[in-house]
ROVO-997464 format. One record per residue (C-alpha): residue number from 1; residue in one letter; x, y, z negated. Coordinates in steps of 0.05 Angstrom, whole numbers, plus 5000, padded with zeros to 4 digits. Each point is the difference from the previous one (the first is absolute). Layout:
N
{NUM A {X Y Z}}
...
***
This chain:
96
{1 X {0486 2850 0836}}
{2 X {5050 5065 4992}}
{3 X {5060 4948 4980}}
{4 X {4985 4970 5073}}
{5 X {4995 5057 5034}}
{6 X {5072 5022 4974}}
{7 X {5017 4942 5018}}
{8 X {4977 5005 5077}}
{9 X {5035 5075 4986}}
{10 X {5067 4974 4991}}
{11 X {4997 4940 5049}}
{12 X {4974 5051 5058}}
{13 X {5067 5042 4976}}
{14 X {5042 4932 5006}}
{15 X {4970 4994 5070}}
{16 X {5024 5068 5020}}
{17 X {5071 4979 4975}}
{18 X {5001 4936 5041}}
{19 X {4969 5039 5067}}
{20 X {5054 5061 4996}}
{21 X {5060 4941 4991}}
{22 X {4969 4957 5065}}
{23 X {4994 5064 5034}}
{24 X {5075 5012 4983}}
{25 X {5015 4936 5035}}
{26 X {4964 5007 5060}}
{27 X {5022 5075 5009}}
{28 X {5068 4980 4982}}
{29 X {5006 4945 5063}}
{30 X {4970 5059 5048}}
{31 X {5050 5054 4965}}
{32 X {4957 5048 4980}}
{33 X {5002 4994 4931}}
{34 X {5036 5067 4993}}
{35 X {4942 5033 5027}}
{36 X {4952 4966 4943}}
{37 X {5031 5044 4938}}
{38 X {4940 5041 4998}}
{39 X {4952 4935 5004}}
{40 X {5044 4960 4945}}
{41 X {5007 5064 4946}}
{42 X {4924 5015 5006}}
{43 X {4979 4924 4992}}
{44 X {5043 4981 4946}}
{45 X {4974 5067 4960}}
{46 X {4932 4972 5012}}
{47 X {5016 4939 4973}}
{48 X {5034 5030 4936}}
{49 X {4940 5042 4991}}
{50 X {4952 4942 5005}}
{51 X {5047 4945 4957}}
{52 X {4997 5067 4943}}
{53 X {4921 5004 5001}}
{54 X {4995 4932 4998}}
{55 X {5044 4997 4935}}
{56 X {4963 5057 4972}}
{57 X {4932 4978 5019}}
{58 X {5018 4929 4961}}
{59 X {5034 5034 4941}}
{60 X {4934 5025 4994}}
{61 X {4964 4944 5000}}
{62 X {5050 4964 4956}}
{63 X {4991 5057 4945}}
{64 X {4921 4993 5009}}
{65 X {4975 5059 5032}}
{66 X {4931 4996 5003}}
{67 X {4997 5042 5062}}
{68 X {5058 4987 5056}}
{69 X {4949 4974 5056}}
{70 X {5023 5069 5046}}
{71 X {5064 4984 4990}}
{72 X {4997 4924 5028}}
{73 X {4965 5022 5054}}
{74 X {5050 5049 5017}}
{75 X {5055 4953 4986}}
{76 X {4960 4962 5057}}
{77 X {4993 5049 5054}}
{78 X {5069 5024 4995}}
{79 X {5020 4939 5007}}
{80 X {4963 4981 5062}}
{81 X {5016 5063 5036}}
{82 X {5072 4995 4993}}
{83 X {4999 4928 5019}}
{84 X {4955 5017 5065}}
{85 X {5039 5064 5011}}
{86 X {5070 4963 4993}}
{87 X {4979 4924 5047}}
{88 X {4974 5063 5055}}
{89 X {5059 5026 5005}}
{90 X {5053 4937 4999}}
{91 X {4942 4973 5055}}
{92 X {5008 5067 5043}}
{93 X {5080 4994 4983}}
{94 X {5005 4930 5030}}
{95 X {4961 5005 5061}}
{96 X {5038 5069 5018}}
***
């Protein structure tokens, strides 16, 4: 169960990656992309801080710590937010 949930962890913080490059594209063809430094910096340190509790949370499982279930779940909502907080933004980007 926690192994999945890393999992999930680190595939929501690949998803973040892939939304902030698209959102590059599309902001790119419009020319604002100078305007989206802000937006890019903040996202990608989201992502870095979810891709390191989701290494963290499965070193701990790997070393067989009988107690890391917080930590998953953590991993988990991090993860969500940033990639909900990140697809909001490239969706308000492309329709400005």
């Amino acid at each position: 169960m926690m192994m999945m949930v890393a999992a999930a962890a680190a595939a929501a913080a690949a998803d973040v990656v892939a939304v902030v490059e698209w959102c590059c594209c599309v902001a790119s063809g419009h020319g604002k992309l100078h305007s989206l430094t802000f937006f890019l910096s903040h996202a990608v340190t989201q992502v870095y801080a979810c891709e390191s509790m989701a290494y963290m949370t499965t070193g701990m499982i790997d070393r067989g710590d009988p107690d890391c279930y917080v930590e998953a779940a953590i991993c988990k909502v991090a993860a969500s937010e940033a990639s909900f907080d990140a697809i909001s933004e490239c969706i308000q980007v492309s329709l400005a």
